[in-house]
C-alpha positions as CSV (number, residue, x, y, z in Angstrom):
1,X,119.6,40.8,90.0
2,X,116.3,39.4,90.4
3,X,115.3,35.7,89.1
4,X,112.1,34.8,87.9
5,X,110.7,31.2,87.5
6,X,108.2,29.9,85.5
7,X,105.5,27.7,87.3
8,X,104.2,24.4,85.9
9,X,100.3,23.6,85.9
10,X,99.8,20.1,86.7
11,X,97.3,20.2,83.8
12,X,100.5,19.8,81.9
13,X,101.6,16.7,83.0
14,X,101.5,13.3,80.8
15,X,101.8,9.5,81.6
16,X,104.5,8.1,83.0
17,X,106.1,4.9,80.7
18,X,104.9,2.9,83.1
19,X,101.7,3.9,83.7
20,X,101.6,3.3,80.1
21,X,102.7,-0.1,80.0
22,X,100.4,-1.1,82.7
23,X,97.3,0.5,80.6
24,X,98.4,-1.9,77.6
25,X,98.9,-4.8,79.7
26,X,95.6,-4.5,80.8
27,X,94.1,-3.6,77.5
28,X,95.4,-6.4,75.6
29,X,94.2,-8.6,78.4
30,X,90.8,-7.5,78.0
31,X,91.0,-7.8,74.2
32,X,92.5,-11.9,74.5
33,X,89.4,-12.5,76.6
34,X,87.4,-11.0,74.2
35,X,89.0,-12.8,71.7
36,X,88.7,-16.0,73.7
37,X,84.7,-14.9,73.9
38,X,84.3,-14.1,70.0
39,X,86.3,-17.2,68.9
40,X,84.2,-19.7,71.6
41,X,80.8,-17.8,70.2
42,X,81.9,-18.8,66.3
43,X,82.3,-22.3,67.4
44,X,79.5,-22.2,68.7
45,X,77.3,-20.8,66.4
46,X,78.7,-23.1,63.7
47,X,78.2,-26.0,65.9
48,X,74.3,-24.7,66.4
49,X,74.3,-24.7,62.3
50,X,75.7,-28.2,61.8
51,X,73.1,-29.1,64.0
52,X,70.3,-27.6,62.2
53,X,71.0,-28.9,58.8
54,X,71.7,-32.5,60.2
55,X,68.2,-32.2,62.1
56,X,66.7,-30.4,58.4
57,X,68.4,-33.9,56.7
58,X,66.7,-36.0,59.5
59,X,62.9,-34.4,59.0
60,X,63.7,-34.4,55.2
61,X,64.1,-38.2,55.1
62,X,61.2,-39.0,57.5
63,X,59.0,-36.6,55.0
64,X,60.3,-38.5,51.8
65,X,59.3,-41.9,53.6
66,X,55.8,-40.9,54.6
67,X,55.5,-39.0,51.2
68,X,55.7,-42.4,49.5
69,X,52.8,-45.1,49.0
70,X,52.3,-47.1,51.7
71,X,53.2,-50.4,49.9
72,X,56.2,-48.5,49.0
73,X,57.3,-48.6,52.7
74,X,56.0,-51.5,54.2
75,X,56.0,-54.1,51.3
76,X,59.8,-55.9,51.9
77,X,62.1,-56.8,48.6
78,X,63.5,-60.1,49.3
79,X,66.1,-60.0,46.6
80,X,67.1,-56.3,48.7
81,X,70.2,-55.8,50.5
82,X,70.6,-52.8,52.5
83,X,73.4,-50.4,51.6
84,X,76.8,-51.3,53.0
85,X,76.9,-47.5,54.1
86,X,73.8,-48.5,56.1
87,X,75.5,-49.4,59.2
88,X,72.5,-49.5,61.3
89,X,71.1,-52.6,59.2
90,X,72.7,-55.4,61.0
91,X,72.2,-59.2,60.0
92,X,71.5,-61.8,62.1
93,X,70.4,-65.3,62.0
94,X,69.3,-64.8,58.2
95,X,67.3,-61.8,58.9
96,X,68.0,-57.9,59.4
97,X,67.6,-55.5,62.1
98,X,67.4,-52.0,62.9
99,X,70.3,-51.6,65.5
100,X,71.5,-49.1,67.7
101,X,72.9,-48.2,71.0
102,X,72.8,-44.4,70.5
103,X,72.3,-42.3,73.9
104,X,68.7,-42.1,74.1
105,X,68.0,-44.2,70.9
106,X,68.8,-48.0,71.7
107,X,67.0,-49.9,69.3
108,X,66.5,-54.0,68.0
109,X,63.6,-53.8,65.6
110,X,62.8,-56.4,62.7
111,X,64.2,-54.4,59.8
112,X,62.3,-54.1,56.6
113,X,64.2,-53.9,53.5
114,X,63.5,-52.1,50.0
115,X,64.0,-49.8,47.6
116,X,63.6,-46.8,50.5
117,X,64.7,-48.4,54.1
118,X,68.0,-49.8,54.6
119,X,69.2,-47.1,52.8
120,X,72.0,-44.4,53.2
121,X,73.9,-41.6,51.2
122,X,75.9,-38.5,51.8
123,X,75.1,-35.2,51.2
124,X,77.2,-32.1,51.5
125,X,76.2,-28.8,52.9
126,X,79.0,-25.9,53.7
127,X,81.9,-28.5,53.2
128,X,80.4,-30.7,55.8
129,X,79.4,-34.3,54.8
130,X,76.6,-35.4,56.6
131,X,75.6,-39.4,56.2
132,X,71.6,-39.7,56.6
133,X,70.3,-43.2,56.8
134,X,66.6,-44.2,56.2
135,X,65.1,-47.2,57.8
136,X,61.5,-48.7,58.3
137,X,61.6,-51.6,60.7
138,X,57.9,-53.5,62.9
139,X,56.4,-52.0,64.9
140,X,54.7,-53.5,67.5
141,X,51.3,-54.6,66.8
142,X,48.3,-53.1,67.7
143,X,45.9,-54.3,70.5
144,X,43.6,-55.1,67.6
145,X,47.0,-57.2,66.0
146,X,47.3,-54.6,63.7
147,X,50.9,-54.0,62.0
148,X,52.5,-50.5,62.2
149,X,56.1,-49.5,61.0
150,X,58.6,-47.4,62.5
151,X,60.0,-44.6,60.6
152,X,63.9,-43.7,61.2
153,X,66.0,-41.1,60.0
154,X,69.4,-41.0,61.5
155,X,71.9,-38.0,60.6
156,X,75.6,-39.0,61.1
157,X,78.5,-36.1,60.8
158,X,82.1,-35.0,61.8
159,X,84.0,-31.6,61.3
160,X,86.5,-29.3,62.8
161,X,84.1,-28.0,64.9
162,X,82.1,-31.3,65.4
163,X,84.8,-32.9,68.7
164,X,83.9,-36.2,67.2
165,X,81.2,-38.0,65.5
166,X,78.1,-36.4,66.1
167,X,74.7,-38.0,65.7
168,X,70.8,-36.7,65.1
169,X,67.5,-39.2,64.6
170,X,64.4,-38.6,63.9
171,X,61.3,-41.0,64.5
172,X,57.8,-41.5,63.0
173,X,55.0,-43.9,62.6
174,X,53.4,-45.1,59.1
175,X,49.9,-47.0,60.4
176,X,47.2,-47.9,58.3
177,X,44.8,-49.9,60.0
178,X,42.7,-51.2,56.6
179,X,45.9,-51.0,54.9
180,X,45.5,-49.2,51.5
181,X,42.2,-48.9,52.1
182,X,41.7,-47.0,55.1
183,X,41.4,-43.5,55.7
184,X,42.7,-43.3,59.4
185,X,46.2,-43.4,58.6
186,X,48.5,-41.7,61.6
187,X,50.6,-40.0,60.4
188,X,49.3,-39.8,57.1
189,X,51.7,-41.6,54.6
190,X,50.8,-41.2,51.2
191,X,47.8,-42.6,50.0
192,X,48.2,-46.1,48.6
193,X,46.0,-47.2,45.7
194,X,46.2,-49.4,42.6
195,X,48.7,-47.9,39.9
196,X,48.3,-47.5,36.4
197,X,50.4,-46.3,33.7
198,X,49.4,-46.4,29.7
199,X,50.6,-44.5,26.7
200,X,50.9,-45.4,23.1
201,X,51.4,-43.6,19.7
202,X,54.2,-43.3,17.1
203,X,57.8,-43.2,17.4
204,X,58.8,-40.2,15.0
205,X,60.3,-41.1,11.9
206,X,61.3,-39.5,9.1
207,X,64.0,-38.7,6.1
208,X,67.1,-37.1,6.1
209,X,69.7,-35.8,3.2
210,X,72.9,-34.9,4.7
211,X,76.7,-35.4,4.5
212,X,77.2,-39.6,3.9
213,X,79.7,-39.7,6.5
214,X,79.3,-37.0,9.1
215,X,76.4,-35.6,9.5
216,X,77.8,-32.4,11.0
217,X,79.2,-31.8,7.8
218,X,78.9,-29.7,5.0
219,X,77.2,-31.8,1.7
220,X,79.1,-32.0,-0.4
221,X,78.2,-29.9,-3.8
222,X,75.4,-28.6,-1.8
223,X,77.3,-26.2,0.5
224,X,76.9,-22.9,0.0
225,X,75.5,-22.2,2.7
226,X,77.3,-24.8,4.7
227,X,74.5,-27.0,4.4
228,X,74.7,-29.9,6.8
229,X,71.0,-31.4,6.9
230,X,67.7,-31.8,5.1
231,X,64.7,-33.4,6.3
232,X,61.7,-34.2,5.8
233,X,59.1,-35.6,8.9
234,X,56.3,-37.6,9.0
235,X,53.8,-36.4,11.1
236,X,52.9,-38.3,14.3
237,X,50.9,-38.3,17.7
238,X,50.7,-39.8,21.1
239,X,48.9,-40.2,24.5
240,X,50.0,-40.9,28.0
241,X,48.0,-41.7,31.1
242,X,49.2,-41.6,34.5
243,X,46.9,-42.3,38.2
244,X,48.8,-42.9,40.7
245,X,47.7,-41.1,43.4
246,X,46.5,-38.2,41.6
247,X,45.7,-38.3,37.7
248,X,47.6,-36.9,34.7
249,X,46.6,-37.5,30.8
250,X,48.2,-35.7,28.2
251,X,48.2,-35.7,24.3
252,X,49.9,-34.6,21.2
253,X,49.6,-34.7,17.3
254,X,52.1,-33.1,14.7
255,X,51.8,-32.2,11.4
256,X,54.7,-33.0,8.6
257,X,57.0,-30.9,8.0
258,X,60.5,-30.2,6.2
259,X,63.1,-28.5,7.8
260,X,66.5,-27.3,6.5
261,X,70.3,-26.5,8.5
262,X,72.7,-24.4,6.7
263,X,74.1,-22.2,8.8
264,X,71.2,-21.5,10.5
265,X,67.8,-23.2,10.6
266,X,65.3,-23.6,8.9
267,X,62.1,-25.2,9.2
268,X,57.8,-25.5,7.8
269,X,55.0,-27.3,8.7
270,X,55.4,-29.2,12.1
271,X,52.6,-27.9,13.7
272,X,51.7,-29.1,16.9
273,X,48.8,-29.6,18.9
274,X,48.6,-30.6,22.6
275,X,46.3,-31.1,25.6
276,X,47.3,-31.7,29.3
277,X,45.5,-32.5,32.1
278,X,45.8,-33.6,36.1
279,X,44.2,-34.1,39.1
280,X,46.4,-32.8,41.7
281,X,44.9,-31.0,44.2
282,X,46.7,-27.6,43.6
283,X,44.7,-27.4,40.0
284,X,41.8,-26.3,38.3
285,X,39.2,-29.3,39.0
286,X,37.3,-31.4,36.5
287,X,39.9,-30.2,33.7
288,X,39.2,-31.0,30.4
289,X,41.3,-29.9,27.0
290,X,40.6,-30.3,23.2
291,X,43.2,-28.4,20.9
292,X,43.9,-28.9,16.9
293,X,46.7,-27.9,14.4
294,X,45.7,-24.8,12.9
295,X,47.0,-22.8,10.2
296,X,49.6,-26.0,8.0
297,X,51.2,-23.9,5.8
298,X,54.2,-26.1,4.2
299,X,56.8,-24.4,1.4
300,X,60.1,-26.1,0.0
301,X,63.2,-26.1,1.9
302,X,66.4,-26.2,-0.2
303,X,69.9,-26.7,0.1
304,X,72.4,-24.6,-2.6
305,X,75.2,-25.4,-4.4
306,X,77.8,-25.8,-6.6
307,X,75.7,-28.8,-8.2
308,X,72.0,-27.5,-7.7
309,X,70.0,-27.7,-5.1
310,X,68.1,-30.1,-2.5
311,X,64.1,-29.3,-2.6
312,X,61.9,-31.1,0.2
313,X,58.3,-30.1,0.7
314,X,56.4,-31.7,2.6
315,X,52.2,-32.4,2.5
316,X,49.9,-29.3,2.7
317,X,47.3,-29.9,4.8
318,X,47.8,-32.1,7.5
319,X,45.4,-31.9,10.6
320,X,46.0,-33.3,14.2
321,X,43.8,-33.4,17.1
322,X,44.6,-33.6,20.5
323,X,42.4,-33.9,23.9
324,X,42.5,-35.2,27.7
325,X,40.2,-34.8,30.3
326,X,40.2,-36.0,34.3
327,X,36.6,-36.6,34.0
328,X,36.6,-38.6,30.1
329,X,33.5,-39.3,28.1
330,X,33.6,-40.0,24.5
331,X,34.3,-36.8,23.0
332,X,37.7,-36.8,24.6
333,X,38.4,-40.3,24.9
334,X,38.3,-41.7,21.4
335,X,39.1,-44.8,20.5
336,X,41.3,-46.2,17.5
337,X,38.5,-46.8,15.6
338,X,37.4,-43.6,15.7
339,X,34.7,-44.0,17.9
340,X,34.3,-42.5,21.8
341,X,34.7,-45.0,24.7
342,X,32.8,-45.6,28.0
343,X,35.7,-44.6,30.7
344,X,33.2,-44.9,33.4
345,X,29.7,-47.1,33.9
346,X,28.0,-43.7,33.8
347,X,28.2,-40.1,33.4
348,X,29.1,-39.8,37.7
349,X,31.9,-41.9,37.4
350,X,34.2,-41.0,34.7
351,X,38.0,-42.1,34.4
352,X,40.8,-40.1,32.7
353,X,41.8,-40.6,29.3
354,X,43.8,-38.9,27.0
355,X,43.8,-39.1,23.1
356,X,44.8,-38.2,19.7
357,X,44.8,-38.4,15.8
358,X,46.2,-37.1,12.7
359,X,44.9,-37.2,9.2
360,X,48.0,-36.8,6.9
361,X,46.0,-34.5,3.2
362,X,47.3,-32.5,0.5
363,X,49.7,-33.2,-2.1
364,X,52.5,-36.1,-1.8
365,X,55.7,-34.9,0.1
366,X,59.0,-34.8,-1.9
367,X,62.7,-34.6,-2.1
368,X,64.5,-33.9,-5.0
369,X,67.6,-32.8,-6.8
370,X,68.0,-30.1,-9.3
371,X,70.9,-29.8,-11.0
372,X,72.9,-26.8,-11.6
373,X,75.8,-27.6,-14.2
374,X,77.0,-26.5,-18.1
375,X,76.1,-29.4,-19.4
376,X,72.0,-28.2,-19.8
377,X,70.7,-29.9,-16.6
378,X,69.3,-26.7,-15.1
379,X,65.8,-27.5,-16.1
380,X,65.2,-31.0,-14.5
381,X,63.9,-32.2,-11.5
382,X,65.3,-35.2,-10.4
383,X,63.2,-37.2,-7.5
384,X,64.5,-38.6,-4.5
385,X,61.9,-39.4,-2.3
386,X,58.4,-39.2,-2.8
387,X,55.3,-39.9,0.0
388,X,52.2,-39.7,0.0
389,X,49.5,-39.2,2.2
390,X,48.1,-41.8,4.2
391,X,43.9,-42.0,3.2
392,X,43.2,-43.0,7.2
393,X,43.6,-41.1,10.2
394,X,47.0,-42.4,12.8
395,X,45.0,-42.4,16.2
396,X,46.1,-43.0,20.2
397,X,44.7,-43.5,23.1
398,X,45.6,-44.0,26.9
399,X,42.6,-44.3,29.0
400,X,42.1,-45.7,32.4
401,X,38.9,-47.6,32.0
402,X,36.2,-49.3,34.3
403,X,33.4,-49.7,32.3
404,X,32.5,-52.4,29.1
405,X,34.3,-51.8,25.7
406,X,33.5,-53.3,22.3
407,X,37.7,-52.8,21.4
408,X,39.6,-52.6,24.7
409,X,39.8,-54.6,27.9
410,X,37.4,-57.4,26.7
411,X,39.2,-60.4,28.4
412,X,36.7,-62.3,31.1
413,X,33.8,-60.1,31.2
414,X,35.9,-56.8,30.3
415,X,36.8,-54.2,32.7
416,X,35.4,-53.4,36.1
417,X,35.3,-51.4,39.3
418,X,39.1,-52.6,39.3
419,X,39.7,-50.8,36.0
420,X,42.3,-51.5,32.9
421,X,44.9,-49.3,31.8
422,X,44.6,-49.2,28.2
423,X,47.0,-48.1,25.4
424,X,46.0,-48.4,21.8
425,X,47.5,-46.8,18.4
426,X,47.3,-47.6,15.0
427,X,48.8,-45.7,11.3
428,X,48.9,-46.2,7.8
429,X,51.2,-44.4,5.3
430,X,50.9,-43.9,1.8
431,X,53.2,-44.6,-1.1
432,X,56.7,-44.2,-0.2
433,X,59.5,-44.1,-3.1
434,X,62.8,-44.1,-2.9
435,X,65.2,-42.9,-6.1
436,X,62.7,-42.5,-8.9
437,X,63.7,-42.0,-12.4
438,X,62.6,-39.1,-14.6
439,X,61.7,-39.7,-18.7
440,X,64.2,-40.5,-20.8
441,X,66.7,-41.6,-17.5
442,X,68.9,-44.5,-18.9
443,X,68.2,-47.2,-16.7
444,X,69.9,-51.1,-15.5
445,X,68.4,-53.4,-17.3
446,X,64.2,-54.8,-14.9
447,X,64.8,-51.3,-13.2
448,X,61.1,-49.4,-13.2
449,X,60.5,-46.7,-15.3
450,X,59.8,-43.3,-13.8
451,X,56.5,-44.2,-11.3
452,X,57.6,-47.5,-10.8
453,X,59.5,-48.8,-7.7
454,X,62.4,-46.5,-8.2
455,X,65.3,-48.0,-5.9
456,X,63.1,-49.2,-2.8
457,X,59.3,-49.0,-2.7
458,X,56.7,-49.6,0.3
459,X,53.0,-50.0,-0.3
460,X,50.5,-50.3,2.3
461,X,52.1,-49.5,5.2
462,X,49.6,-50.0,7.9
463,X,50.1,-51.1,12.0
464,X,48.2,-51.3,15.2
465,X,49.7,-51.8,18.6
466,X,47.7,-53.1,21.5
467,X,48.5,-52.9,25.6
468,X,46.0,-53.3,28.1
469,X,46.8,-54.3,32.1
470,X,44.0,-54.7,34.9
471,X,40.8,-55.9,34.8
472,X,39.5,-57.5,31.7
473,X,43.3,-57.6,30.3
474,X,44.1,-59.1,27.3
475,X,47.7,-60.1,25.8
476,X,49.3,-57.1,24.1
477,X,49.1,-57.6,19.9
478,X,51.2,-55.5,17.5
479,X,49.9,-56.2,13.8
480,X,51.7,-55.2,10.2
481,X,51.1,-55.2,7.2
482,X,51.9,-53.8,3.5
483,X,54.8,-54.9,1.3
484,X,58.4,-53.6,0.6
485,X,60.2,-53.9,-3.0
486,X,64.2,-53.8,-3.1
487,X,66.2,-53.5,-6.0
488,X,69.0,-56.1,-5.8
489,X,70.8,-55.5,-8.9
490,X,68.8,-57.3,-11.4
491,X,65.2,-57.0,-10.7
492,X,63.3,-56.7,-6.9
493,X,63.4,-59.0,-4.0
494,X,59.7,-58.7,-2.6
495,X,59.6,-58.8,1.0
496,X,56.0,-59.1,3.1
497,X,55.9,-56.8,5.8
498,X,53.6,-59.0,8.1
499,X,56.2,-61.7,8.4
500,X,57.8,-58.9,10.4
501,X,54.9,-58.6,12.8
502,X,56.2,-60.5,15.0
503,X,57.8,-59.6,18.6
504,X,61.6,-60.8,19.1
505,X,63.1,-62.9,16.5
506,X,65.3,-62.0,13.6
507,X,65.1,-58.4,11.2
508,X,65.3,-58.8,7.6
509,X,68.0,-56.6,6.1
510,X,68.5,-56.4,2.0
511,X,71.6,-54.7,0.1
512,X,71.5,-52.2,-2.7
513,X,74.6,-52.9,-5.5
514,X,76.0,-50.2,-6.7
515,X,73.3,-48.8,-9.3
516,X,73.7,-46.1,-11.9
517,X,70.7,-44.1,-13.0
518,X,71.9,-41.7,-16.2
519,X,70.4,-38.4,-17.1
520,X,71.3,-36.8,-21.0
521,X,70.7,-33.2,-21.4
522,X,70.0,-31.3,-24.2
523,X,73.1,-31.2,-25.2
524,X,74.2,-34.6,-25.1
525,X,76.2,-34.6,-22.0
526,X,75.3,-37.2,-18.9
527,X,74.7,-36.5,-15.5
528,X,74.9,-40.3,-13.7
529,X,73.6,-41.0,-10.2
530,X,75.2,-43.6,-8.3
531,X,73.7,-45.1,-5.7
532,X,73.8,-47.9,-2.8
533,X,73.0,-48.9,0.5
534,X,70.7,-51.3,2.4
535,X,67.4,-51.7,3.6
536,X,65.8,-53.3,6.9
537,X,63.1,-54.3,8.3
538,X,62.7,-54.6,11.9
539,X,60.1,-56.6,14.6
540,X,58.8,-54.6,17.3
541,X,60.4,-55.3,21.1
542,X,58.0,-57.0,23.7
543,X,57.8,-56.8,27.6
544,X,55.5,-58.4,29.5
545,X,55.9,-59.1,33.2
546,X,55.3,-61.5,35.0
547,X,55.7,-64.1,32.6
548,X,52.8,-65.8,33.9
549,X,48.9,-64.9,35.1
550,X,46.9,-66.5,37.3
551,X,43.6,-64.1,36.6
552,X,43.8,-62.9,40.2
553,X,45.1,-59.2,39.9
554,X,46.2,-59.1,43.9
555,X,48.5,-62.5,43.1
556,X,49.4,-61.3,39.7
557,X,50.4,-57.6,40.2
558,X,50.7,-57.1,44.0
559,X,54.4,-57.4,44.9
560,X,55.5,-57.0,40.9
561,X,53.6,-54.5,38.6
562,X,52.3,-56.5,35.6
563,X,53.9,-54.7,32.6
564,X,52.7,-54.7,28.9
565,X,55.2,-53.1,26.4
566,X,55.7,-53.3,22.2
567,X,57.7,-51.0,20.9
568,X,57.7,-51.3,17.5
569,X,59.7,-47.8,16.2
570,X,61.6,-48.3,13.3
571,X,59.7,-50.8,11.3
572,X,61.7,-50.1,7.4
573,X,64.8,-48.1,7.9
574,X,66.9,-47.3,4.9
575,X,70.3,-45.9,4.8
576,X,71.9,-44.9,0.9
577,X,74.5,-42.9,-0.4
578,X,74.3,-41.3,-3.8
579,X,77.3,-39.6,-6.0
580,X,76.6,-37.3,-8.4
581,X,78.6,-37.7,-11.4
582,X,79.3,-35.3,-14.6
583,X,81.8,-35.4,-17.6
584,X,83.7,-38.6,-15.5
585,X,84.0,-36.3,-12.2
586,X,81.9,-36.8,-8.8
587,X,80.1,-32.9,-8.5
588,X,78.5,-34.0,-5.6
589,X,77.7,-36.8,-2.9
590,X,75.0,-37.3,-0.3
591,X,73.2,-39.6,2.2
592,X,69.5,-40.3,2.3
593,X,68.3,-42.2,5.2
594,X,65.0,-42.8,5.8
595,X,63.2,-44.1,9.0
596,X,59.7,-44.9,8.7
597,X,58.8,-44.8,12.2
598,X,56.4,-47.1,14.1
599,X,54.4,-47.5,17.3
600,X,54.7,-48.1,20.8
601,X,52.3,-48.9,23.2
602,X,52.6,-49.5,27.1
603,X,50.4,-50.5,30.2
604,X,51.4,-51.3,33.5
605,X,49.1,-52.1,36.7
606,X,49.9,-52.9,40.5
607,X,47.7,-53.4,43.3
608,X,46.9,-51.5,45.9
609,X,48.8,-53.4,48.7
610,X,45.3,-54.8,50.7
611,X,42.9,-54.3,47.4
């Protein structure tokens, strides 16, 4: 018998276990070294990146020093401390320095401390806390004894990856050699220049009906809706005025208006007109803005309910005007007596200004209550409030001014080259009436009849506020006058509004007894209106820094700004509560609280460091 075999090709053949084991052993080396590689490139990667943001912080804070004024930087605070984070501020001998003994950066430089240097705070970037001090110390002075400061940002940081404290510093120079004045500044630091700030106009005020003990809440017997809030506004206006480095005026006037909340809002009137100006290099040059209130349409806002309703409509034909202008003559920058003032000596050399007025018109603003009940009240009109329009424009102005003024700046010659920040409103209000009667209204015995003085009466409302720093500065004034009636129960305690004229001192404050006012319908049945609260007067608020001048603006206003304030916003503020009252049940109850606003005026000057 005959065998036959079967021949292998070595093509057939595999790997042997341990030419196996021998391949992994080799690959896994190659993959930890890789791994080794990868890991070592992530560290350092993140290390490169901690690095980068610590040397962004470092340019940041140099920019934000040489971005500031140069008094800003180099003008010391006595009163200042440095931070205690600011490790690098050390104290010796009664003075502080700018110490290090960083590789590379070893430092002992007379440290000047302020608002900006001396100063340090952390900031966080991808969960790493990075410390970044700011410090401006002497230089040393120039070979024409010049002083220059030293600019210093240093960047302190630790984290996982970190393998200790790490540390990045930046340096700079802030040199002026005229000081303010010059134009050689290396590197350029901000430009430093005298400072001016005015603004002036009326704090808003106006008269509210809502729920006598939260506000948020429903009225009640006027709900139906879920009313919450009635209100009717005064109109008002304002200008601000800003040159510091670059200029920037802008202006505003509103109409009156009422608005409504019940549910949803509601309002009318309130139209606004504004203007807006600046120098910055980035806009439109020699800007100049004039814009008025078009189109005052006013209709009634009501609140429904289960007792009636709540009706205010305010005036019907307000008109505000508002304009600014980089470049100001007198059509822009108008005065408070109406009349256009010199900004500049000529037509070449203007100043900004911004200004404003409105001239309350139409019929006299209301509030007032119609009830809604069986007993035949449906077709009265109960009044609440009444206002009427003021017969003078409320004007204000904020101008930067450097030439002669017959109303602003008139102290020692008036203003000059220097220039005067000037801020200047004034108002006037009509008739206002709280809690009239109707005809036929049973009423307390030496209460007024209906068109008398109702619960609380103010006649002749009028106010000027005056702030003016710089050359030719006067003393800020705030004047008052008109006259307030307050029912006390018996007859009215007559109050003069100018004794409250006055900045500081003590507000007058007057209470309201409980007072019934009884409406009969048709049909016999009464509907009484009980109401109380109080009435005050307050005395406008006065800053004015520093308490004492010398005449000599660099002296005055060089190392402290000199400050003019009044704010005299809330000059009669009422606060009543009223309960409506049928067949020996309360139907209803609401608040009325009335501000009548006031105005504020500001100006503030400094000195350019070597003016």
């Amino acid at each position: 018998m005959r065998c036959i075999g079967r021949v292998r090709s070595r093509v057939d053949e595999g790997f042997s276990l341990i030419e196996v084991i021998v391949a992994m052993v080799i690959i896994a080396a190659v993959m930890a070294t890789l791994a080794g590689i990868v890991v070592s490139s992530l560290t350092t990667i993140t290390q490169a990146r901690q690095r980068q943001t610590a040397t962004a912080l470092a340019t940041q804070a140099i920019e934000r020093l040489r971005a500031l004024p140069y008094d800003t930087i180099s003008l010391a605070n006595a009163s200042a401390t440095p931070d205690a984070t600011a490790t690098y501020a050390v104290l010796d001998g009664g003075l502080y320095y700018l110490r290090t003994a960083l590789p590379n950066l070893a430092l002992e430089e007379r440290l000047i401390v302020n608002g900006v240097s001396g100063r340090a705070s952390d900031q966080t970037v991808d969960e790493v806390t990075y410390r970044v001090h700011s410090y401006v110390s002497l230089a040393p002075l120039t070979a024409g004894g010049q002083q220059a400061f030293n600019l210093t940002a240093i960047v302190v940081y630790t984290s996982t990856v970190s393998r200790g404290e790490r540390i990045t510093a930046q340096r700079s120079v802030a040199f002026s050699p005229s000081g303010c004045l010059s134009t050689a500044q290396n590197p350029f630091t901000a430009p430093c220049q005298s400072y001016f700030t005015a603004n002036a106009g009326q704090a808003l005020g106006g008269i509210t009906i809502s729920n006598p003990l939260d506000s948020t809440l429903p009225i009640l017997g006027f709900d139906a809706a879920g009313g919450t809030l009635l209100e009717l506004g005064l109109a008002g206006n304002s200008a601000t005025l800003l040159v510091e480095q670059t200029a920037s005026g802008n202006s505003g006037a509103v109409t009156s208006g009422a608005r409504q909340v019940a549910g949803t809002q509601s309002s009318t009137g309130s139209v606004t007109a504004s203007a807006a100006v600046d120098s910055d290099p980035s806009s439109t040059p020699d800007q100049a803005a004039v814009n008025t209130t078009t189109g005052q349409t006013s209709s009634p806002r009501i609140l429904m309910g289960t007792a009636g309703s709540l009706v205010a409509t305010p005036n019907t034909a307000d008109s505000g005007r508002s304009a600014a202008a980089v470049f100001a003559d007198g059509s822009y920058c108008v005065g408070v007596s109406g009349t256009g003032l010199a900004t500049g000596p000529d037509a070449s050399h203007l100043r900004p200004c911004a200004s404003s007025h409105v001239q309350p018109a139409g019929s006299i603003a209301t509030m007032s209550f119609l009830p809604d009940s069986p007993g035949g009240f449906s077709s009265m009109t109960i009044p609440l409030v009444t206002s009427a329009a003021a017969s003078t424009a409320a004007r204000a102005v904020a101008a930067l001014l450097a030439a002669p003024n017959t109303e602003a700046c008139t102290s020692s010659g008036g203003s000059g080259t220097v220039g005067c920040a000037y801020g200047a409103a004034i108002r006037s209000l009509g008739t206002v009436r709280i809690a009239d009667s109707t005809a036929g209204a049973i009423l307390p015995a030496g209460f007024d009849g209906p068109g008398g003085r109702g619960l609380v009466q103010v006649t002749g409302l009028a106010e000027t506020v005056r702030t003016e720093e710089g050359q030719g500065a006067r003393i800020p004034q705030y004047t008052r006058a008109g006259s307030l009636q307050v029912w006390n129960g018996t007859g009215y305690t007559p109050v003069n509004l100018a004794d409250y004229a006055t900045p500081g001192g003590v507000s007058g404050s007057w209470t309201i007894p409980p007072t019934d006012i009884v409406y009969v319908a048709p049909s016999s049945m009464q509907l009484t209106i009980r109401y109380e609260g109080t009435v005050t007067v307050t005395r406008p608020q006065q800053t004015y820094t520093p308490a004492t001048r010398t005449g000599n603006l660099v002296a005055d206003c060089k190392a402290q700004s000199c400050v003019s304030q009044l704010n005299g916003g809330g000059s009669v503020i009422m606060n009543l509560s009223a309960g409506v009252i049928e067949g020996g049940t309360e139907i209803a109850r609401f608040g009325i609280a009335a501000n009548l606003g006031g105005l504020i005026g500001q100006a503030t000057y400094r000195a350019a460091v070597d003016a």
